[in-house]
N, C-alpha and C positions, 0 to 999 in steps of 0.2 A: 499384628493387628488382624481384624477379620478379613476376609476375603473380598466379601461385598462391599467394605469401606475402603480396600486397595483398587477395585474397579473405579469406584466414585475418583478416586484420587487420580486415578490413569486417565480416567475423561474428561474431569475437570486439565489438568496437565495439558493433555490435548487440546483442547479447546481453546486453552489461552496461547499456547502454542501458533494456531493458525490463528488467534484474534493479531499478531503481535506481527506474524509474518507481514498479515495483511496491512496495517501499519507501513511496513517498510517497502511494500510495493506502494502503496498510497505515495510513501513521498519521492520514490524513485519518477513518478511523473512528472512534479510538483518544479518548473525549471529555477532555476536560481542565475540566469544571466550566460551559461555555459552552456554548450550543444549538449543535448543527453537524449539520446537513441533511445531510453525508456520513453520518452515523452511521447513515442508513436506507438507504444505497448494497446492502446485503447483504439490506433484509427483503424476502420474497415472498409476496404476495398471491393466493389463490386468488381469480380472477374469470372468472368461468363457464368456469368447467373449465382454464384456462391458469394458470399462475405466474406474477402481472405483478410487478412494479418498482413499490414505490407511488409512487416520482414520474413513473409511468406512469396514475397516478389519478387526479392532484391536484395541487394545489401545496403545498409545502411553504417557509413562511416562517420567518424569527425575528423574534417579534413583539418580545420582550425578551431582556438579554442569558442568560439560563437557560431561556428558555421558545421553544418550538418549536411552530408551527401546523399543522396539515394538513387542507388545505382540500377533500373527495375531491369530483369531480363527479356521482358518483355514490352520492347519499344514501345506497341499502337498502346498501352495500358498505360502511359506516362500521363496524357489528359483524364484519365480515371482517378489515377491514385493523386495527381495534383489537385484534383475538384474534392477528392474526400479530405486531405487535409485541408482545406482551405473551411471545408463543415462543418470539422470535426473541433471548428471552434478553440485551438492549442495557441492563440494569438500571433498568430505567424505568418506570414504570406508565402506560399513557396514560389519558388519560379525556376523557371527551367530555359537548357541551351540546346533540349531536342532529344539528348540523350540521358540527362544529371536532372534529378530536380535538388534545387536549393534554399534549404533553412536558415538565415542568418537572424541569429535573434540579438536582439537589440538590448544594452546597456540596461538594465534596471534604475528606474527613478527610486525615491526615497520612499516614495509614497508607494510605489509598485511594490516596494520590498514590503513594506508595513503589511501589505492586504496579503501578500504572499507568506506572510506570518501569523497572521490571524488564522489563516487555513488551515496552517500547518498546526496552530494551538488547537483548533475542530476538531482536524484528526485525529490527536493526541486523545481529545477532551472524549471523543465519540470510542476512543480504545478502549480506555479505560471505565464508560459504561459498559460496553460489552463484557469489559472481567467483573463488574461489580454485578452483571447479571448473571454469570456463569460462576461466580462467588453464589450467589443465593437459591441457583437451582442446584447446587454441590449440598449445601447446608440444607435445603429442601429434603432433597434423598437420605441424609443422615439424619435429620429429623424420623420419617417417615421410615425408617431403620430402628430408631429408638424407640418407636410408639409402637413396632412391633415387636419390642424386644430383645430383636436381634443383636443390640448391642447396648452394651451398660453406660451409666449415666458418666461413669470415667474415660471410657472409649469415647461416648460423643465427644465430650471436651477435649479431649487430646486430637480428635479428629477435625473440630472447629478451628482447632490452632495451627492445624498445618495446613489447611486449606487457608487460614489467613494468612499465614509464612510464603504461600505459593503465588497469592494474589499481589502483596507486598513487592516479591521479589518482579513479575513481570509488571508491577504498575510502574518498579524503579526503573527498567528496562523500556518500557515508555516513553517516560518522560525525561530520557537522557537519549532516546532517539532525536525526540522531539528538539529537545534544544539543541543537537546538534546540525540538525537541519535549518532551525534557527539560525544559528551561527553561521550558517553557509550559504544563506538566503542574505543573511545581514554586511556577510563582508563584501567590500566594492573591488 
């Protein structure tokens, strides 16, 4: 194939690439009932004057299957990083014994699980616009290839078809993420 129509293919590739990543950290936050140290991937900690990462503070374990530890090395920052989680809106209260702050997150209702499935279908539903817009700025470029000639009306086609092959394959990769985090949001 041309050159110019393997670049379009390498970027497109790429691009669903990171749409699909981003998918799977979306729902690594997403909790399902179980302690999951991703879910503080998002909170920021004022620590003298900067916004750190609390697992920039401390460590954070799972001591049990609901309970979450965070161990900050730096003692007097313990009412800092418990005031950002408590903003950072992750439905959780933390509390602390001076040195530990602690997450116990709470049994999921029926209905928690239901809204926590919606989300995860958003997710899903908001990935798979991204490939269908990174699908039509891909066909975009080989258009505007074709109208300059650069490549013939049998190349376009055969290059329409693999950029659909490619779209195909990570929209299946999707929505088999997706149910599975369904599944794992659903089971009690």
């Amino acid at each position: 194939m041309n050159e110019l129509v393997d670049d379009i293919f390498a970027s497109c590739k790429q691009d669903l690439e990171k749409t699909y990543l981003h998918q799977q950290n979306e729902y690594l936050v997403i909790r399902a009932g179980r302690a999951n140290p991703h879910i503080l991937d998002k909170v920021m900690v004022e620590y003298y004057g900067v916004m750190t990462p609390i697992v920039q503070m401390g460590t954070v374990t799972v001591s049990e299957a609901r309970i979450l530890n965070i161990n900050i090395w730096d003692v007097s920052q313990i009412k800092n990083v418990e005031k950002a989680i408590s903003q950072a809106d992750i439905g959780i209260t933390p509390t602390n014994d001076g040195k530990t702050i602690r997450l116990v997150f709470p049994t999921l209702t029926e209905e928690r699980r239901k809204e926590i499935v919606k989300t995860v279908k958003k997710i899903c539903e908001d990935t798979k616009v991204a490939m269908r817009n990174i699908r039509r700025d891909a066909l975009d470029m080989l258009k505007d290839l074709k109208k300059d000639s650069s490549i013939s009306e049998d190349e376009f086609a055969t290059a329409e078809k693999e950029v659909q092959k490619l779209i195909d394959k990570y929209t299946a990769l999707a929505d088999k993420e997706s149910s599975l985090k369904e599944e794992e949001v659903m089971k009690v």
